[in-house]
N, C-alpha and C positions, 0 to 999 in steps of 0.2 A: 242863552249861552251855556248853560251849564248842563242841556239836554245835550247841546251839540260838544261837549267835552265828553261826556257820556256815550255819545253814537262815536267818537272817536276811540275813544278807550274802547267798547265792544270792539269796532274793527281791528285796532290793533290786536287785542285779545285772540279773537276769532283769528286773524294772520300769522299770528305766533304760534298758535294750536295748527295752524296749517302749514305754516315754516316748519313746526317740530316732526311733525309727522310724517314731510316730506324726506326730512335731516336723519329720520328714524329709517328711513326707506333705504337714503343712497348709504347709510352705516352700514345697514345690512348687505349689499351689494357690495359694499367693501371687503368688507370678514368674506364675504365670498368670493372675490377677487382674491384677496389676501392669501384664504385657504388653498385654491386652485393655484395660484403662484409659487406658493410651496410645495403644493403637488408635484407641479410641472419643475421646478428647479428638484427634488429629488430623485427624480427622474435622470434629468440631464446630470445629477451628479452619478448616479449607479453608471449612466451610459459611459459616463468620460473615464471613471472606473474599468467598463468592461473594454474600453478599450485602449486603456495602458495597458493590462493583463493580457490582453488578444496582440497586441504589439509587443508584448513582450514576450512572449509565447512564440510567436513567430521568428523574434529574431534568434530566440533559441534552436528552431527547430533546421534556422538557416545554419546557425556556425556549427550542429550537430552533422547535419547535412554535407556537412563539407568535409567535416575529421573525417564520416563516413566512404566518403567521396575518395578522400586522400589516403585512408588504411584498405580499398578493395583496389585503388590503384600501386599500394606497395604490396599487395597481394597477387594480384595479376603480375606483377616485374617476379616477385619469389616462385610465381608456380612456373612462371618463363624458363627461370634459370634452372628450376628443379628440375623440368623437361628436360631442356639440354642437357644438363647433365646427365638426367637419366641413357640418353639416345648417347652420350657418347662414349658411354661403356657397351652397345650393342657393336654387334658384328650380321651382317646377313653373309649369308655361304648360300650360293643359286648353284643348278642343276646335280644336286644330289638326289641321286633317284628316291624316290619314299618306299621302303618296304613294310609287311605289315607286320605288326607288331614291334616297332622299332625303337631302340632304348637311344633318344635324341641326345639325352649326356654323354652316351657310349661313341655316337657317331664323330660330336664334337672332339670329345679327347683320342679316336684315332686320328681324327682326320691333322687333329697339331700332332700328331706321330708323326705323321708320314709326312707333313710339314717340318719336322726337325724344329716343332715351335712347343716348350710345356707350358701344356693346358692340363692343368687338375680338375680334378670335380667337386673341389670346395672351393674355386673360382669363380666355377658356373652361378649364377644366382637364377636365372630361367632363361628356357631351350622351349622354344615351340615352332610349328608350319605356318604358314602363313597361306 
């Protein structure tokens, strides 16, 4: 009896040292699990990171976008009116012969002479052919 309490003590002995060793094993695979899990979550953290920053970036670049959008469109309406206005101080005068060397402010302020219209020549702002 006491050989065979013996040969069980050895077994268990010997299964314990082979429990432990095994127990040694999957710890290790743990820690490495473990490691790699933290890897990979610091990762996924920088990513969710980079993209509130990139979402919010963009929505900046959207409402920028738009003031942009909405100051070349009050732009375009002011050079409209500038235009107009410009064009509605001109005058075209057709079939005046051209001679050459001809003083074009001279021409204008005869021609309101002989129209009974005054035209000055500090009026004039520019006189050209077309």
């Amino acid at each position: 009896m006491q050989e065979y309490c013996k040969s069980i003590t050895s077994k268990i002995d010997s299964l314990t040292i082979f429990i432990s060793s095994e127990l040694k094993s999957v710890k290790v695979e743990m820690l490495e699990m473990r490691s790699s899990l933290d890897f990979m979550n610091s990762k996924y953290e920088l990513l969710i990171k980079d993209y509130k920053e990139t979402k919010q970036a963009m929505f900046d670049f959207q409402k920028e976008n738009s003031a942009l959008k909405t100051n070349i469109r009050d732009h375009n309406a002011r050079i409209n009116t500038l235009e107009q206005n410009a064009r509605a101080m001109n005058v075209e005068i057709q079939c005046i012969p051209e001679k050459k060397n001809e003083n074009l402010l001279q021409v204008v302020t005869q021609l309101g002479t002989v129209l009974k219209c005054n035209v000055k020549s500090e009026d004039i702002v520019n006189c050209s052919r077309t």
